[in-house]
C-alpha positions as CSV (number, residue, x, y, z in Angstrom):
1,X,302.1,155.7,140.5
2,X,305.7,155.8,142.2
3,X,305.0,158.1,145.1
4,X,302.3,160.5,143.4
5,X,299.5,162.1,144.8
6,X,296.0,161.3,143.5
7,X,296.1,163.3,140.4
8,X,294.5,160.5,138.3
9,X,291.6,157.9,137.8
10,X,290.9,155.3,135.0
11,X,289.2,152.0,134.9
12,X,288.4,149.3,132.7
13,X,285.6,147.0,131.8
14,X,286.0,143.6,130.0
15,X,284.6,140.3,129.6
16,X,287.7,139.1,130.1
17,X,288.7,137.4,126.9
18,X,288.0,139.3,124.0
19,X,286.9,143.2,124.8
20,X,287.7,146.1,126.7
21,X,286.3,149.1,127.2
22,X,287.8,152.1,129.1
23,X,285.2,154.5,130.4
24,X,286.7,156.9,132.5
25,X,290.3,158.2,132.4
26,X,290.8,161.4,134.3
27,X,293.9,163.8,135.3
28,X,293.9,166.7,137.4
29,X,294.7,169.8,134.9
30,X,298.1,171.0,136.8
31,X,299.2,167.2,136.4
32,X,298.1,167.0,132.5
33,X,301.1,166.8,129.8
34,X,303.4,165.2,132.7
35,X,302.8,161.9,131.3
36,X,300.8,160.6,133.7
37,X,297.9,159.7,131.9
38,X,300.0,158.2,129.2
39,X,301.4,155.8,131.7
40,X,297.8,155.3,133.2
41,X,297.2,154.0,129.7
42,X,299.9,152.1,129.1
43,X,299.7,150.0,132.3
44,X,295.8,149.8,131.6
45,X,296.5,148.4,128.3
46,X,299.3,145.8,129.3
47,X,296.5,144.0,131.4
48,X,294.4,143.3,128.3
49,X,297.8,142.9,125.7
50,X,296.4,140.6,122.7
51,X,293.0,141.0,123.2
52,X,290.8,141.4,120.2
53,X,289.4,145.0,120.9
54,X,290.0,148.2,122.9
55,X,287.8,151.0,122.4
56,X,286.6,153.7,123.9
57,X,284.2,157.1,123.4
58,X,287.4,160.1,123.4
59,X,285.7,163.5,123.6
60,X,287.3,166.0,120.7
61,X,289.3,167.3,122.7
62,X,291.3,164.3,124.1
63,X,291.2,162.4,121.0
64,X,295.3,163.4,120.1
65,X,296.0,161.7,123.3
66,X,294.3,158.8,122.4
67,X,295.8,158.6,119.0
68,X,299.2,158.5,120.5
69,X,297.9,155.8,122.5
70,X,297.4,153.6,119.8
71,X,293.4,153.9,119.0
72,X,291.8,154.8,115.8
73,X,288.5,155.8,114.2
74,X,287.4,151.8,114.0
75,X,286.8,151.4,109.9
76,X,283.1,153.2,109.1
77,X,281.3,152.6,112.1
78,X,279.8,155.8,113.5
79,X,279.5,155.9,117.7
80,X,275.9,156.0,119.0
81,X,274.4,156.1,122.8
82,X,271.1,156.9,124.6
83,X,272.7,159.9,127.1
84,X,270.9,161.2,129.4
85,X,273.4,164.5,129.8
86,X,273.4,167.7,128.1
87,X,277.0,168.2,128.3
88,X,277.9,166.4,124.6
C-alpha cells in the first residue's frame, strides 16, 4: 500500500459472480486507526462492486469498523458455525 511495510493482511473468497466472503482482515496494533485497514477494505470491496452479497463474521470488537465500512446485521438471520476453537 504506497511504500508500507507489512502491517496488514486480508483476503477474499467468491464464486465470482454473486458472493463474497472476507475471512481474514488483520492490522498490526501500532498501525490500527491509520486508516490502513479501511483502505484494505475499500480496495477489497471495489473488486467485487455490484455484486449481490458481502458478508463477513466481525468479532465485537471490530464490528464499528465494519459498520463504517458499509456492512450491517443482514435482516434476522442469526450467524452459526461448527468451530473447532475455544477462543469465541
Amino acid at each position: 500500500m504506497g511504500g508500507r511495510e507489512a502491517c496488514w493482511a486480508g483476503n477474499a473468497i467468491s464464486d465470482g459472480y454473486l458472493v463474497v466472503y472476507y475471512p481474514h482482515l488483520l492490522v498490526l496494533p501500532e498501525y490500527q486507526g491509520r486508516g490502513v485497514g479501511t483502505e484494505l477494505m475499500r480496495r477489497l470491496m471495489a473488486r467485487y462492486h455490484g455484486f449481490h452479497q458481502h458478508m463477513l463474521v466481525a468479532d465485537g470488537r471490530a464490528l464499528e469498523f465494519y459498520r463504517k465500512c458499509g456492512f450491517e446485521r443482514a435482516g434476522k438471520t442469526e450467524p452459526m458455525w461448527i468451530y473447532a476453537g475455544h477462543d469465541h
